[in-house]
C-alpha positions as CSV (number, residue, x, y, z in Angstrom):
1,X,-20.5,0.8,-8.0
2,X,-17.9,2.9,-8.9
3,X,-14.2,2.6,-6.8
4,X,-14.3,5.8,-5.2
5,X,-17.9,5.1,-3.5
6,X,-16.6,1.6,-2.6
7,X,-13.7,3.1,-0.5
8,X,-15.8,5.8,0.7
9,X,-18.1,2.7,1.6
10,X,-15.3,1.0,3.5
11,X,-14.1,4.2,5.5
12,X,-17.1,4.3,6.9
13,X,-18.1,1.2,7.9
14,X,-14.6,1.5,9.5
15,X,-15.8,4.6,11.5
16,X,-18.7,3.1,12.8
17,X,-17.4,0.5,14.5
18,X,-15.9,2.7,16.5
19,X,-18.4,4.0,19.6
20,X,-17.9,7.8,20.4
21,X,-17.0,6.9,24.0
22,X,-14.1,4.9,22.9
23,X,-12.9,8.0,20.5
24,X,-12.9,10.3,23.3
25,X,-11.0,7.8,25.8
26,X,-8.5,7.2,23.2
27,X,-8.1,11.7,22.9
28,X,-8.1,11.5,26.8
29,X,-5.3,8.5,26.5
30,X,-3.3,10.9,23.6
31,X,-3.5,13.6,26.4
32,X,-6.0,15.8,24.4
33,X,-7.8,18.7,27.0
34,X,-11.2,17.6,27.8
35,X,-12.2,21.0,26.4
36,X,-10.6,20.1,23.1
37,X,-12.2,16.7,22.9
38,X,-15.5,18.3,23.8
39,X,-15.6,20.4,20.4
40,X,-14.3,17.8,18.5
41,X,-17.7,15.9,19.7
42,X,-20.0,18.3,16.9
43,X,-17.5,17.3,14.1
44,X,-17.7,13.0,15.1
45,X,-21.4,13.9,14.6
46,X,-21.0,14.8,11.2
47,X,-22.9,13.2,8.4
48,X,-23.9,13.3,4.7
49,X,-26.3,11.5,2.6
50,X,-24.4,10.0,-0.6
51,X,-27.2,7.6,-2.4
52,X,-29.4,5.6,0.1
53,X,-26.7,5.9,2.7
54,X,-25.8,8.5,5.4
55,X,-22.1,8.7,5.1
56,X,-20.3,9.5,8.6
57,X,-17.5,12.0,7.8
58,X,-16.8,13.6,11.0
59,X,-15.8,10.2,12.1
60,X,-13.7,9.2,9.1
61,X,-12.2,12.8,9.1
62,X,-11.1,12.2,12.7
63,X,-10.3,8.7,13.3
64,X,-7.3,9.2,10.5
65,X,-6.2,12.3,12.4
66,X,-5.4,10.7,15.8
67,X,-4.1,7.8,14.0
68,X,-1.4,9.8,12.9
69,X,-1.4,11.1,16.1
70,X,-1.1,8.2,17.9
71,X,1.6,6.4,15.4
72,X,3.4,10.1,15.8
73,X,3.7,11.0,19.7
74,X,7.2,12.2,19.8
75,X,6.5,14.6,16.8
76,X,3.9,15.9,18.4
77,X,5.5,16.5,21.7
78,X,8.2,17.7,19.8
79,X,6.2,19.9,18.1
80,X,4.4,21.2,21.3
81,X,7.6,22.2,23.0
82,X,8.5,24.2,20.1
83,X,5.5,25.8,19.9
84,X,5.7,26.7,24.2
85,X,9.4,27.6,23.7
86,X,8.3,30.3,20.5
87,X,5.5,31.6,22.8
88,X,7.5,32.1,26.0
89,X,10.4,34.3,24.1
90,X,7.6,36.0,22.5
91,X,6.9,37.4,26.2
92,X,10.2,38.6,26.6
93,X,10.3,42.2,27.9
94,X,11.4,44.6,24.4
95,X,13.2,41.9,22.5
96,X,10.0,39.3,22.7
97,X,8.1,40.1,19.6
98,X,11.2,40.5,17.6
99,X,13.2,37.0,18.0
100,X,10.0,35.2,18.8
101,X,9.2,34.5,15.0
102,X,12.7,33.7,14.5
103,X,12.6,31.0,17.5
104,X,9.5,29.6,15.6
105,X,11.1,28.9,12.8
106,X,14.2,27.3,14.5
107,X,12.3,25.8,17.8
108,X,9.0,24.4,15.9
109,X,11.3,22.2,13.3
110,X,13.8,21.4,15.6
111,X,11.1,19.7,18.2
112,X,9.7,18.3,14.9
113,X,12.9,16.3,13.8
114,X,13.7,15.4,17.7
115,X,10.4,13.9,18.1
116,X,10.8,12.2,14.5
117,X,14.2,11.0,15.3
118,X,12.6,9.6,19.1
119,X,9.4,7.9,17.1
120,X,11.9,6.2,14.2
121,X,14.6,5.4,16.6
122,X,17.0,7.2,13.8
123,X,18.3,9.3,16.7
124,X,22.0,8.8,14.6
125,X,20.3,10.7,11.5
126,X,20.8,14.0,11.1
127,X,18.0,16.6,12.2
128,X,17.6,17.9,8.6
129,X,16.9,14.7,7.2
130,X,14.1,13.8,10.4
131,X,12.4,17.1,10.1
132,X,12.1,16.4,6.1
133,X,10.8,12.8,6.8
134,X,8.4,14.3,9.5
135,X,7.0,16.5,7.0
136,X,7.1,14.2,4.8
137,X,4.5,11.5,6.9
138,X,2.5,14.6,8.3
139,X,1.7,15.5,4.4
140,X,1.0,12.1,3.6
141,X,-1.1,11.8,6.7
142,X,-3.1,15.1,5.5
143,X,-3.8,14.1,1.9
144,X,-4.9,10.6,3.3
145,X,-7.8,12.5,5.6
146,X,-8.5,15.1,2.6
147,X,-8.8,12.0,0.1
148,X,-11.5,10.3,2.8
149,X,-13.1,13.3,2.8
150,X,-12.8,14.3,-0.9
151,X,-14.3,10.8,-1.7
152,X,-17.7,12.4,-0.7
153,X,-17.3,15.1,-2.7
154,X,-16.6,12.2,-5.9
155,X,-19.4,10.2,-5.3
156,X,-21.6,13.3,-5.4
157,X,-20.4,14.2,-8.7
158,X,-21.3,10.6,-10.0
159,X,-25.0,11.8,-9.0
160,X,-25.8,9.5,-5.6
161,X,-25.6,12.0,-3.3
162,X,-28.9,13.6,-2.2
């Protein structure tokens, strides 16, 4: 057995100990929108066949997102603010749609590197430095969920999928 079916192998049996009910309480906990967690339900569904095995992708896929999420809440609060605050000045009469892409790209990194700064306890740090180690972890985060989902894509090149 090659390495990257192994780890493939290991992601998910790590997914499927995990029921779907106890995914969505856990979104619900996070303070996901029950319409949110709703569409995400089609995607913890998702499978593929690699060898004699149906993999669970969906699952892997989204069990790594919320534990960014959940090892991450200040960013993403941080984040959410920023995003409300850029979409409130865009609704401001005749100047809105002009300083509203300019707040995004103050308001959206500033919430990032408070939320960072909350989440590290490096509130003493300056926000340049949190908003580079934010995007720093997020990336990480991303090529961790790509890699469990490019493993599928590996072992079908190795000729086990079907």
């Amino acid at each position: 057995m090659k390495r990257s079916q192994f780890e493939l192998l290991l992601l998910d049996a790590e997914a499927r100990r995990t029921s779907a009910h106890t995914f969505y309480d856990r979104l619900l906990e996070l303070g996901t929108p029950p319409e949110i967690v709703y569409r995400l339900a089609s995607l913890w569904r998702f499978t593929r066949r690699v060898g004699q095995r149906l993999i669970a992708v969906g699952k892997i896929i989204l069990l790594k997102i919320v534990e960014f999420l959940a090892q991450h809440p200040g960013l993403c609060i941080g984040a959410a603010i920023g995003v409300v605050l850029t979409v409130l000045a865009a609704h401001i009469p005749f100047i809105g749609p002009i300083i509203s892409p300019i707040a995004g790209m103050i308001l959206i990194p500033f919430g990032v590197g408070v939320g960072h700064a909350i989440d590290t306890g490096r509130i003493e740090d300056s926000l340049l430095t949190n908003v580079i180690r934010a995007v720093k972890e997020f990336f990480a985060a991303v090529v961790d969920a790509l890699r469990a989902a490019f493993l599928l894509v590996v072992a079908s090149e190795d000729g086990v999928a079907s």
